[in-house]
N, C-alpha and C positions, 0 to 999 in steps of 0.2 A: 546583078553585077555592076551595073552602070551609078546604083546608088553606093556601092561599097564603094566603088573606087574613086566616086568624087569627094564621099569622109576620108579618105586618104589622102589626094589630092589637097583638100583643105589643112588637112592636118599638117602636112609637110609645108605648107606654102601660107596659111592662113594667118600665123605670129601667133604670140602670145597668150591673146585673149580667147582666139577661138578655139585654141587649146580647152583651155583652163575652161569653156565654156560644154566644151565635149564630153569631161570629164565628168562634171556634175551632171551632164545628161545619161552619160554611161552608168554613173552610177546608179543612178536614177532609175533606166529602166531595168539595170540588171537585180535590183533589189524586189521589182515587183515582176520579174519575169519568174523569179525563184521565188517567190508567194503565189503565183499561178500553175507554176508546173508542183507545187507540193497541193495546192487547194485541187486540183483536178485528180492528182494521185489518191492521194487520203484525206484530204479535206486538212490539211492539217495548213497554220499560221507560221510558215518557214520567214515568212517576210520579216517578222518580229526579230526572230531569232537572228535572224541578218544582219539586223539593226544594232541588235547590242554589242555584235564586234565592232562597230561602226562607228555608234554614235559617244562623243564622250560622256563624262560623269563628274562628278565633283563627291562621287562616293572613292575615295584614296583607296581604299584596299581592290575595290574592279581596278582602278586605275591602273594602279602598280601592274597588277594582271594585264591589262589591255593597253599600254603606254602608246603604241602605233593611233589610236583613237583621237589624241588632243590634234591627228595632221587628217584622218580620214573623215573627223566630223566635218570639217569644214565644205568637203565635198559633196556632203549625203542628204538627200530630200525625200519624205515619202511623201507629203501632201502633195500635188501636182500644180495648187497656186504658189506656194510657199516656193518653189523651184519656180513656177513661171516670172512672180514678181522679182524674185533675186537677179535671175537673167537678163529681166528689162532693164533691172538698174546698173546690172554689170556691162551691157552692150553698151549703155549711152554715157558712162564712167569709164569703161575699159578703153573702149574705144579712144576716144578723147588720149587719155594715158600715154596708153601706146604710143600715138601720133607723137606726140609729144618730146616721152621721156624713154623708148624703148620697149620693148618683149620683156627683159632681163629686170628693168624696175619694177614693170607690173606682177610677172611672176613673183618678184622678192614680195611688194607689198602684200601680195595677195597671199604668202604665206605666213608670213610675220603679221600682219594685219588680223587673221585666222588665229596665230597662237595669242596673241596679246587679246584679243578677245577673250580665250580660253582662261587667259589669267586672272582676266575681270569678276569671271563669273566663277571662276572656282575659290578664290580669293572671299569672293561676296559672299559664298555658302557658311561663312564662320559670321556674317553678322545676324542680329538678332531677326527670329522665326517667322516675324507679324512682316518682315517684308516679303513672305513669299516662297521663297526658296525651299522652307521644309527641311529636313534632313538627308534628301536624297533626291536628286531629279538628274535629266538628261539634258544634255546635247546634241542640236546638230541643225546643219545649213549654213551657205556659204554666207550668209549674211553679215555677219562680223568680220570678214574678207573684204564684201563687196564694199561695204562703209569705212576701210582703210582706204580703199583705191577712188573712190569718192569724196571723201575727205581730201585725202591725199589730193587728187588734181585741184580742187576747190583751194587747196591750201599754196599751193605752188601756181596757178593763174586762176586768183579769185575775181578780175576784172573782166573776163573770159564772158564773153556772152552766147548764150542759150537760148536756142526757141523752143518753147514749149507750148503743147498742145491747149485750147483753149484762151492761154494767155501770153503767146509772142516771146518776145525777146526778153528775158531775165537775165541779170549778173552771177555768174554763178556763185559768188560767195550768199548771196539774197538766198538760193535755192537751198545750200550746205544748212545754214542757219538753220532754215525752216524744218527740214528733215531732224537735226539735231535736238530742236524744240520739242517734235513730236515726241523722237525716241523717250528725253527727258520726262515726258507727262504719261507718258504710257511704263517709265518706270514702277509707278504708285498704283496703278490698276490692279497688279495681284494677279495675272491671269499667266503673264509672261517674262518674269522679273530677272530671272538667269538671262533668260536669249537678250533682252533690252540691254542689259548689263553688260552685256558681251560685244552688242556691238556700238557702247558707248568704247568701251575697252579696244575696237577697231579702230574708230573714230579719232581716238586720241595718238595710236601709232601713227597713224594715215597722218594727221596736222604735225607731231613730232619729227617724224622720217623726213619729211619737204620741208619741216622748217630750218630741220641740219645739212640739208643738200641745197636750198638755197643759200643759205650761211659759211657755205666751205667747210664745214664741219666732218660732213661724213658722207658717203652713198651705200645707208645700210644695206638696200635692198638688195642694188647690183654687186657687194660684196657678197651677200650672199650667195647668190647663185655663182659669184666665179669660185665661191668656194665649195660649193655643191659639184661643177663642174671638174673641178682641180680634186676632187677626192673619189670619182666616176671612174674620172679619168686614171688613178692611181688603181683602183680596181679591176682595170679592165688590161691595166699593162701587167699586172700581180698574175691574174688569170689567163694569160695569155703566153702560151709559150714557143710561139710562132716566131722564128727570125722577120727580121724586118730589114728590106732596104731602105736607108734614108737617101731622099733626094734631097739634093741641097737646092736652094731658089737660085733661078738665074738672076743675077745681079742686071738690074736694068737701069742705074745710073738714081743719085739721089741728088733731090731738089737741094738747091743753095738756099741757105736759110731765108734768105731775103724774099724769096720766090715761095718759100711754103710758108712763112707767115704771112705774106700778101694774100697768097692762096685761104687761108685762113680766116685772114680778116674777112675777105669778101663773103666768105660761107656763113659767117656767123655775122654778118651784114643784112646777107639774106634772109637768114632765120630770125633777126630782129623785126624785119619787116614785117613777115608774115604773122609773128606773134601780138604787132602792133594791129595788124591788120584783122583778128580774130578780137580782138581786143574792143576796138569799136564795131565791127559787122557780124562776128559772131562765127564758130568753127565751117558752119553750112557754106558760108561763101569762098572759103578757099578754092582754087581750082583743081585739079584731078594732078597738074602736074606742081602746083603746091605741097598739095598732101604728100606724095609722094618724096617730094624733098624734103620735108618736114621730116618724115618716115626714116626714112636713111638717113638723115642728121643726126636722129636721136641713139641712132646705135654707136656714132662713132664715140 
């Protein structure tokens, strides 16, 4: 009981990431828990079977059949590296994110990130054969996700510096780059030319999305989700046919302009600082009550 109730605990209290991070482990084991409980029954490969609800396609006619697929691949891993390495790079990217720019952007990115990937690679199944792709292959793994929200923050603070293992402090746009380079060379290999493609197709939402929300442009992601929220939320009053009392808020007196944009300034004075401050020393050095400012900055 004490392990259940601390996945709960986290879940309620943990944000964003370690969300999205739960999900892909749920899936994860629930896909090979039902490959164990069919192989110990009858020997039979239920895991497979599992999978093809799961994972997407770039075969149009399953498609159309399984349209739920192009949001559930993103989540779904059988190999147990393939899900390990995605989550190492999602913790040391999510993380980051969230501090940053909120629960609500990361979510967004990391679903939009997932479908533009999907786009890439389904799109790509119509060019010619000799790259790979064949007439029919599958999808799946958060990896087109993770490299929106990795992109993403490298695109929005690429001056940001990073310690890494082996070799210290790096800039994180230095680090974006080099990932990008790989992805690109490992296109031509032939082994795995959908998934590269896909999350070339991540990568490019990830740098697009922060380059319109630095620019004033748009905050696609966290429109998303107010609009994923605002249509929840219309379903749950549709299905609900409980009266409700409305309390009205007690009016507790509002600030004179003068005194909330002061109030204002000074916050986003603060989060200047600390942004300078990651800037030259790197995220590690914040303090516990930095992050935490940072934290709740980024939701308002």
């Amino acid at each position: 009981m004490a392990i259940t109730d601390d996945i709960r605990a986290q879940w309620r209290t943990g944000g964003a990431m370690k969300r999205l991070l739960f999900l892909n482990l749920g899936v994860f084991l629930g896909v090979h828990l039902i490959g164990l409980i069919a192989w110990a029954a009858n020997g039979g490969a239920y895991d497979e079977r599992v999978l093809e609800w799961l994972m997407a396609t770039n075969n149009w006619p399953v498609l159309l059949r399984r349209p739920w697929t192009v949001l559930t691949y993103m989540f779904t891993h059988f190999d147990p590296f393939h899900l390990f390495w995605n989550m190492v790079m999602f913790w040391f990217s999510g993380r980051l994110f969230e501090d940053l720019l909120g629960g609500k952007r990361l979510t967004g990115m990391y679903l939009l990130g997932g479908l533009s990937g999907f786009a890439f690679y389904a799109l790509a199944s119509v060019l010619p054969a000799h790259l790979g792709l064949g007439g029919t292959s599958m999808l799946l793994g958060a990896s087109a996700a993770v490299m929106a929200v990795f992109i993403g923050i490298a695109t929005y603070h690429p001056e940001m510096e990073v310690s890494l293992m082996f070799i210290g402090g790096v800039r994180l746009k230095w680090v974006a780059l080099v990932v990008l380079v790989l992805d690109l060379i490992s296109i031509r290999q032939g082994s795995n030319t959908g998934g590269h493609l896909a999350h070339i197709g991540g990568a490019a939402y990830g740098y697009l999305a922060m380059m319109a929300l630095k620019s004033g442009k748009g905050d696609w992601n966290k429109s998303l989700i107010q609009w994923l929220e605002g249509l929840l939320g219309m379903l749950r009053a549709r299905g609900s046919s409980r009266l409700r009392v409305e309390k009205r808020p007690v009016r507790r007196g509002v600030l004179a302009d003068a005194d909330f944009n002061a109030a204002k300034h000074d916050k986003q004075a603060r989060v200047d600082a600390i942004l300078d401050k990651i800037s030259r020393s790197g995220y590690d050095s914040l303090s516990k009550d930095e992050r935490d400012f940072l934290f709740h900055a980024s939701k308002d």
